[in-house]
N, C-alpha and C positions, 0 to 999 in steps of 0.2 A: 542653505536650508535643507531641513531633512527631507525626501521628496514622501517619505511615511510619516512621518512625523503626524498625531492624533493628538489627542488630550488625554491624559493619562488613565479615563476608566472611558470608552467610548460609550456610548449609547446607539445601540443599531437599531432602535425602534424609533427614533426621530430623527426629521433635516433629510438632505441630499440621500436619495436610496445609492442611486449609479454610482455614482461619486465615492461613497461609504464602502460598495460595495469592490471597488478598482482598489480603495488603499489598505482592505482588509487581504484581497485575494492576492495581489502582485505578490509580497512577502511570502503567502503561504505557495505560491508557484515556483519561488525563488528555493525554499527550503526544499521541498517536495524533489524539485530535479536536485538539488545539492547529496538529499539523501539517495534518489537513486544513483547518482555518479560515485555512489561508497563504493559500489560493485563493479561500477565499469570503471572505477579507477584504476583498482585491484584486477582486472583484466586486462586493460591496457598497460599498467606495468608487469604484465607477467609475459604478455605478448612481447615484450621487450628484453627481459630479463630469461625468460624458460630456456631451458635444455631440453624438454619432452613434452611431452602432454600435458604442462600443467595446466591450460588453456581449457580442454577438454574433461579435465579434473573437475574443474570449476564448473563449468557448463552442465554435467552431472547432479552436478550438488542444486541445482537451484530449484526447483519442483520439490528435493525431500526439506530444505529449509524454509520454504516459504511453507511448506503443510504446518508447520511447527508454529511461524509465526503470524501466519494468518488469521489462525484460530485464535491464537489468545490475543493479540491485539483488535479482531471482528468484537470480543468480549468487552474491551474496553469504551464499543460506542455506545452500549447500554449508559454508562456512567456519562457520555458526550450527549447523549439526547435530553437526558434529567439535568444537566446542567446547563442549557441551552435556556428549557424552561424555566430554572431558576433564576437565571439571569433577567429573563424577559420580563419576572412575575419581582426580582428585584425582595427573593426571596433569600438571603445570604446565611442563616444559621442550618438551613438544608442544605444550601450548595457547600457550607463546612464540611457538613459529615458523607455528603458524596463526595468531594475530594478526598479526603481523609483514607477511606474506605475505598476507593478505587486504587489507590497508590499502596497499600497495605497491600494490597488484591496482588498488584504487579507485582509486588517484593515475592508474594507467597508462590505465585503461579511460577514466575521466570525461575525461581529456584527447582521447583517440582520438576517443570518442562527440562532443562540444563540436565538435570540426573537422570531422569529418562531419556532423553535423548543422546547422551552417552555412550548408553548402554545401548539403542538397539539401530543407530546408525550402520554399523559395518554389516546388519544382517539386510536394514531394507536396501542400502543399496544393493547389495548380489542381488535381493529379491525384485531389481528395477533392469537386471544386465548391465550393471555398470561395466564396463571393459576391464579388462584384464590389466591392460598399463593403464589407468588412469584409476585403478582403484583405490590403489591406496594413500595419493594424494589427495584423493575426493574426499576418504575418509579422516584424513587430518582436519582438512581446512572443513566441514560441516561438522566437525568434534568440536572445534574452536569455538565457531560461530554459534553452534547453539548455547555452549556456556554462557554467552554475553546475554540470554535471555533474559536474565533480570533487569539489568540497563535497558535492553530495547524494549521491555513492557512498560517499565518505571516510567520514560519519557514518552510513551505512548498515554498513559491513563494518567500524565500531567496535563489531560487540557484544559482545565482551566482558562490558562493561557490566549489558547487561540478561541476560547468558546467567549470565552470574556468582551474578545475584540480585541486583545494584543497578538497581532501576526507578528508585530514587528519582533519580541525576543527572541521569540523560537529561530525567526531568522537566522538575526546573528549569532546564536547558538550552533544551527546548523554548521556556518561559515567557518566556524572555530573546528567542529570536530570535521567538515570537509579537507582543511587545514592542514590539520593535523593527520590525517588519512593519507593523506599526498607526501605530504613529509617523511612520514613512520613506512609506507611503503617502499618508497626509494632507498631510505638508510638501511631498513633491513635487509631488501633485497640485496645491499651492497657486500651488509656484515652476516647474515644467514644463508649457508648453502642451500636449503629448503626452502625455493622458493614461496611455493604455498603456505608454510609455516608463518612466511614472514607476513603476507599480506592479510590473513587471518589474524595478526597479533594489531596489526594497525588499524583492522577496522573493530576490531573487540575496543580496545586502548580509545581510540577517538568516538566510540557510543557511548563510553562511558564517563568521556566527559563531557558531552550534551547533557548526558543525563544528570550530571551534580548541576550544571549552571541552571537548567529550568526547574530543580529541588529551589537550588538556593533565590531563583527570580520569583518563586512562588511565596516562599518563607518572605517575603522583602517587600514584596508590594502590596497596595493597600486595597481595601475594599473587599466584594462579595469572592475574589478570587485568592484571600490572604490564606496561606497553608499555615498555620501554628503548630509546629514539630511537635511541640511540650505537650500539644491537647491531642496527638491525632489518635483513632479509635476506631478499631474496624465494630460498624455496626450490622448489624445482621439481619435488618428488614429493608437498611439499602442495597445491602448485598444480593437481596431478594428482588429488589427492583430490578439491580443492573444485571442478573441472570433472565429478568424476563421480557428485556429489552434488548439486550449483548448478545442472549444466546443465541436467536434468532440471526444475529448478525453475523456469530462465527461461524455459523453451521455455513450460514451464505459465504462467507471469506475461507473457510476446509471445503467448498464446492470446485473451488479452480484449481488449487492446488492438488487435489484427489483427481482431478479428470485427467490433470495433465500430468498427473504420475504416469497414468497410462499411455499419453502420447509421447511422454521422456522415453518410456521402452520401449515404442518403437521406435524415436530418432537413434536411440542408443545402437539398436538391431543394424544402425545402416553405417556407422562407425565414426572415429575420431573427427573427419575432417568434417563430416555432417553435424556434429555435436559441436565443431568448435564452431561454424559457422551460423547453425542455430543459435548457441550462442551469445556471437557476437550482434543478432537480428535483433534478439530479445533486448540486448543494452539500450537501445534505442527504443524497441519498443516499455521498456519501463518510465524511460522519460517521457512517455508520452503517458502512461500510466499517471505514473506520480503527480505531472505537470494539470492532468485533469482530475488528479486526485481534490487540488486543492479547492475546484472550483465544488465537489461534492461536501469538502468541510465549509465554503460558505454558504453553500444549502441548507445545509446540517443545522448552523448558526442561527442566520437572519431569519431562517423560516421559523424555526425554535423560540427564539425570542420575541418574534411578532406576533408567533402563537399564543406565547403566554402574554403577550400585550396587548390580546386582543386586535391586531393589527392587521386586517384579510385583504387590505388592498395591496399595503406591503409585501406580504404572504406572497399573491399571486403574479407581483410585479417581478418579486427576487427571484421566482421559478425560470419567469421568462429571461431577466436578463443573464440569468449563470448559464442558461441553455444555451444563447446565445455567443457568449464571452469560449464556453468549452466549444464549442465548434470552433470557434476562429482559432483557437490557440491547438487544437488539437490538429488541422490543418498545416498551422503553420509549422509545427514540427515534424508530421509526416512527408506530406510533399517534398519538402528538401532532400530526405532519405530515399524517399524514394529514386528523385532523377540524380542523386548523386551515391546513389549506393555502395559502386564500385569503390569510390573513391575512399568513403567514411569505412567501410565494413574492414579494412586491414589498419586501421587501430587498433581491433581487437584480436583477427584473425593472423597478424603479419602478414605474410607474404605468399600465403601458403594457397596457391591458384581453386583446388576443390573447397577449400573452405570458404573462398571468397563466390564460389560459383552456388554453393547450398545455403549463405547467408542472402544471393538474391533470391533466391526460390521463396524462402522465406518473406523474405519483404514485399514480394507479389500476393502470396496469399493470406498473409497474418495483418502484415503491419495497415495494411491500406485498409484494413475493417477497423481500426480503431478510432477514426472522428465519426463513426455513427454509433462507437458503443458508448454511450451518456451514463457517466456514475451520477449522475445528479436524479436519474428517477430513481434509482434504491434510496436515495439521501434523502429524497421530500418525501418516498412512504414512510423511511425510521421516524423522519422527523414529526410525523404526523402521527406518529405511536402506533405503526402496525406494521413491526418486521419479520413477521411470520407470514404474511402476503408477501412481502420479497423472497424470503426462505424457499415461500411455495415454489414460484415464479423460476427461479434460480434452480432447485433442485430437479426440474423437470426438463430446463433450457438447456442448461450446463451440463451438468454432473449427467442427466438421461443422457440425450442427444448424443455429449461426448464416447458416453461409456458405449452405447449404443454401434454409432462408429466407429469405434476402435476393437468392438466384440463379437459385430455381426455384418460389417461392410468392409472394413477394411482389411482388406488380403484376403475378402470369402468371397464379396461380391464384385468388389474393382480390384485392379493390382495393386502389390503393397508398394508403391513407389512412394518417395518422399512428397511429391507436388498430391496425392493422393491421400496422404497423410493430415497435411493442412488443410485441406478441404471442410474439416471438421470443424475449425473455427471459425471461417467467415456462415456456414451453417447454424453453429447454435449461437452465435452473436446478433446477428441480425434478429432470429427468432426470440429469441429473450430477451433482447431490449425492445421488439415490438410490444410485447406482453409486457413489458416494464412500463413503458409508455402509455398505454391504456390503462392498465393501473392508477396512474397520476391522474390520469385527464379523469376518471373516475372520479379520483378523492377531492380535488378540489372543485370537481362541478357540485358535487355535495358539501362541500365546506361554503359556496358562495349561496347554495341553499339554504343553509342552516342547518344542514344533517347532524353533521359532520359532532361524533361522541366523543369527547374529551377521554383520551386516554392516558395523560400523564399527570 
């Protein structure tokens, strides 16, 4: 028996909440770390494979790609909020032309972003200190990878999917291009002298077939989540919604990656074996990203759709249990990093003793802040149609604090050491999701009031 196994259009505003909410999330956990292991696939075959720096090639490139793709996929949960509610209000000739228009959106953006980014990769990196021998494989493989930006928006502002209540495709879609990533890395690496060439070509190649299977699972299935290729139609006052609900969310998702361009230069300033081991901290730390991403998209979901159902005990039940469920799962994947650090961190760093000594420094002071950093309070203010109070919250936690430390503390007031470096993040983490957190306990003590002004 399927252990997901649902009924083909779920209903997340009636029956079993806990229950509903266990066989929507596992799937989306399942995907979430499948897609972060794109990258530490591609690093731990390279760690196997490299002649030089590619390691630290790689490790370069992650702060200017994620600015790239943060923004325009933050843009896509405009179109995930509005379609939450339409599902819940059971509203489907809207949720048409939000579909519709949001996946236009990604065809158009990923193309625009891909050409630009092109062209001014090889200036930001010099403009980050990328090294000297790692530059110009950094600049291959972030030349690659942003091309694929049309695939990686497309299957982003397909959710439908997971907003619907199907976790499970996206899964096995993920599984396929994980698959296929693992496969295409190895062979290439076999048959291409460039390494980074190769593993750049395998994770383009496998996004892009995620991205036709959840076209075509959309075009195929039935109900408020049907995509009709032959009708689709960008409309121009839901595009007006989903920028005044999305933008708000990109600005907050180019908030991390803008802070830590700044802290990329100066990991960069301390050299290869520091970057590779940074690095390899981060691989780990995205699974735990990703792994509590999922519990933010069933925030996004359940609360969305009991909003628009009218449903506030539901509402205030599902806040509690994903708060819940993200702690545990967020635990369970740090803690093991942590007392096993040594041992995990030369899959991506090999063998290489200073790299392995700058990925613990790291995992002391990065990794261990993240089961208090909760995506699920930015997820119930979007969801509750005020992502400009996250925006706020964010740009002042983040983006301040960060820049702040990195412009007037660090190397003026303390030493520039690496452990001095990180310091920056367990400071504006805790600070910003405090202020996150009050935010929430604010909005639904007014929503259990009656305050609470429909904004979608």
């Amino acid at each position: 028996m399927n252990p997901f196994a649902r009924k083909k259009n779920p209903n997340l505003t009636e029956g079993p909440l806990f229950s509903s909410m266990i066989a929507f999330t596992i799937p989306l956990i399942i995907s979430n770390v499948l897609s972060a292991l794109f990258h530490a696939v591609d690093m731990a075959v390279l760690a196997r494979f490299a002649v030089g720096n590619e390691v630290a090639a790689l490790g370069s490139t992650t702060a200017l790609t994620a600015l790239f793709l943060n923004a325009s996929v933050g843009l896509g949960v405009g179109a995930t909020v509005i379609l939450a509610r339409c599902f819940g209000e059971g509203n489907r000739e809207r949720a048409q032309t939000v579909l519709s228009t949001s996946i236009l959106t990604g065809i158009l953006l990923g193309v625009v972003l891909a050409l630009a980014g092109a062209l001014t990769i090889p200036f930001a990196l010099r403009g980050m200190d990328c090294p000297a021998e790692c530059l110009e494989d950094a600049t291959l493989y972030a030349t690659i990878y942003i091309l694929g930006m049309p695939f990686y928006l497309v299957y982003s502002y397909a959710a439908a999917l997971r907003v619907s209540g199907d976790s499970e495709h996206p899964m096995y879609y993920m599984m396929a291009g994980g698959s296929a990533n693992l496969v295409l890395n190895i062979l290439l690496c076999l048959i291409l002298p460039q390494k980074v060439l190769a593993v750049a070509i395998a994770t383009l190649a496998s996004n892009a077939l995620g991205t036709f299977l959840s076209i075509r699972r959309l075009a195929s299935t039935e109900g408020v989540a049907h995509l009709d290729i032959k009708k689709m139609r960008f409309d121009p006052a839901t595009f007006g919604d989903m920028l005044r609900y999305g933008l708000p969310a990109a600005i907050t998702q180019l908030l991390f990656p803008i802070s830590n361009l700044q802290v990329q230069t100066g990991i960069n300033a301390h050299g290869a074996a520091v970057i590779a081991g940074n690095t390899a901290c981060s691989q780990y730390e995205s699974i735990v990203n990703f792994a509590c991403g999922a519990f933010a998209s069933t925030a996004t979901t359940f609360i969305g759709q009991n909003l628009g159902a009218k449903k506030p005990r539901r509402v205030y039940r599902t806040f509690f249990y994903v708060q819940a469920m993200e702690t545990a799962v967020a635990l369970s994947i740090v803690l093991p990093v942590f007392f096993f650090g040594r041992q995990l961190l030369p899959i991506f760093t090999g063998d290489d003793p200073a790299a392995i000594e700058a990925g613990l420094v790291r995992i002391r002071y990065v990794l261990l802040c993240y089961p208090i950093a909760m995506n699920i309070f930015g997820s119930t203010i979007q969801a509750f149609g005020y992502p400009q109070l996250q925006t706020a919250i964010n740009l002042a936690g983040i983006f301040g604090l960060r820049t702040v430390w990195m412009q007037f503390v660090y190397g003026k007031t303390i030493p520039a050491t690496v452990e001095n470096l990180y310091l920056c993040f367990p400071v504006s983490l805790i600070l910003t999701h405090a202020v996150n957190a009050a935010a929430v306990v604010f909005l639904l003590l007014r929503y259990r009031k009656g305050k609470y002004k429909e904004k979608i």
